[in-house]
LUMKOL-356315 format. One record per residue: x, y, z negated of N, C-alpha, C in turn. Coordinates in steps of 0.1 Angstrom, whole numbers, padded with zeros to 4 digits, always signed. Layout:
REM residues N
XYZXYZXYZ
...
REM end
This chain:
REM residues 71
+0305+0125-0011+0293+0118-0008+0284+0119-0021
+0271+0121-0018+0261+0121-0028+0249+0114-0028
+0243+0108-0039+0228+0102-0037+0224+0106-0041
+0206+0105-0039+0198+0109-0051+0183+0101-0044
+0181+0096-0054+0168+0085-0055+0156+0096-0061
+0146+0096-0048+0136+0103-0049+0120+0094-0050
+0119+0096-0068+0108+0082-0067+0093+0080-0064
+0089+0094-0065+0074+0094-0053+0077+0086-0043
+0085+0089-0032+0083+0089-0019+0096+0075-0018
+0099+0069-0027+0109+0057-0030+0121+0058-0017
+0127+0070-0018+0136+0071-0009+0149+0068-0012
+0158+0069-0006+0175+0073-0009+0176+0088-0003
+0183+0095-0007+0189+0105+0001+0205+0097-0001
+0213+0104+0008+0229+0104+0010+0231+0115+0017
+0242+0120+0009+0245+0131+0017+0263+0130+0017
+0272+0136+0030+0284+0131+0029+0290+0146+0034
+0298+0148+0036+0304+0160+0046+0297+0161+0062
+0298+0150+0067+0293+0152+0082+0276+0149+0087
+0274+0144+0072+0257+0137+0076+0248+0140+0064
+0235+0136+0067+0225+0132+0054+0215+0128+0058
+0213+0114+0054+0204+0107+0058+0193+0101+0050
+0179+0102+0050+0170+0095+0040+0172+0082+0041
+0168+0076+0035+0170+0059+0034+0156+0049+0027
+0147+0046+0032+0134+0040+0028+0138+0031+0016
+0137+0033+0002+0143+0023-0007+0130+0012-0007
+0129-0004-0010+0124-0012-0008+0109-0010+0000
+0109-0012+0010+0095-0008+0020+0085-0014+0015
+0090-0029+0009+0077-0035+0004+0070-0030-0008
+0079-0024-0009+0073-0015-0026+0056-0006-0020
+0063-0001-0010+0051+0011-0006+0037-0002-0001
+0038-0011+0003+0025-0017+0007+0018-0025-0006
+0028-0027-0011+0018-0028-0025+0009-0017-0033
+0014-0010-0032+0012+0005-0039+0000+0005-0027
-0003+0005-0020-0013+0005-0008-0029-0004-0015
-0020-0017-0014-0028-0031-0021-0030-0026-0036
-0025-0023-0041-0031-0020-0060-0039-0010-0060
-0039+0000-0056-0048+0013-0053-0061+0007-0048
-0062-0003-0036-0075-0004-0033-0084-0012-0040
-0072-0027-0051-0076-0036-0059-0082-0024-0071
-0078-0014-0074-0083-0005-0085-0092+0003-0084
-0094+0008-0068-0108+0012-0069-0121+0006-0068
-0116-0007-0058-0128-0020-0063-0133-0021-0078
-0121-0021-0086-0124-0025-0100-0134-0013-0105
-0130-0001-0103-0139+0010-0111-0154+0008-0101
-0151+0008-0089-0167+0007-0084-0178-0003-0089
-0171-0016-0090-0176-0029-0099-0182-0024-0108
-0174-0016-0118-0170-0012-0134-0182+0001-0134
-0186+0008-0128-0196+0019-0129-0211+0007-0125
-0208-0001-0113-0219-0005-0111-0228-0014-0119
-0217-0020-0129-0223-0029-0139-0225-0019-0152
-0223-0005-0154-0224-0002-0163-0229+0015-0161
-0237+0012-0155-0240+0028-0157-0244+0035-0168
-0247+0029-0181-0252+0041-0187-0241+0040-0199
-0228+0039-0191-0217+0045-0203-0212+0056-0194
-0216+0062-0184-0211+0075-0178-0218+0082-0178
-0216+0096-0178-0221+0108-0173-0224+0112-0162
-0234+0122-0161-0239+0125-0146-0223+0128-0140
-0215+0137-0146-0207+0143-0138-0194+0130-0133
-0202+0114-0134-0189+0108-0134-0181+0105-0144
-0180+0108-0158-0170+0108-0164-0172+0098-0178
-0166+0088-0183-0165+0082-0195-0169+0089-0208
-0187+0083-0210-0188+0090-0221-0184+0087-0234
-0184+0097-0245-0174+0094-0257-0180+0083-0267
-0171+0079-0276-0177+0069-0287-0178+0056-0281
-0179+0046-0291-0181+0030-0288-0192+0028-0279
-0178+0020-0270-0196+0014-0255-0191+0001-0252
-0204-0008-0247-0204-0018-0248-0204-0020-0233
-0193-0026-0224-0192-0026-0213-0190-0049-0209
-0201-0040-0194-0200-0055-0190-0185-0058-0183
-0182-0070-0181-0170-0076-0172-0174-0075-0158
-0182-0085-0154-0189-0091-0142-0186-0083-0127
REM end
């Protein structure tokens, strides 16, 4: 028999002689991961909207000390 913990996809594998089966390792893990991703891109859309002139046209964090709002 064999495991192997695949942590992208927060799985189990098992593998035995006659079988192999995936195994969903803690399910509630994946709905958070769901819920933090959306809590984080709220934050950045917040976070560009109160501060636009520390980015670049292309989107990107411009260099050197910037004075960023919270709000």
């Amino acid at each position: 028999m064999g495991l192997r913990i695949v942590l992208p996809d927060l799985t189990v594998a098992r593998i035995s002689e006659t079988e192999a089966n995936l195994i969903l390792f803690c399910p509630e893990l994946e709905s958070r991961q769901k819920e933090i991703k959306q809590l984080q891109r709220k934050l950045d859309r917040q976070r560009r909207a109160n501060n636009p002139d520390n980015y670049n046209p292309d989107g990107t964090i411009k260099k050197g000390r910037l004075k960023w709002l919270a709000n």
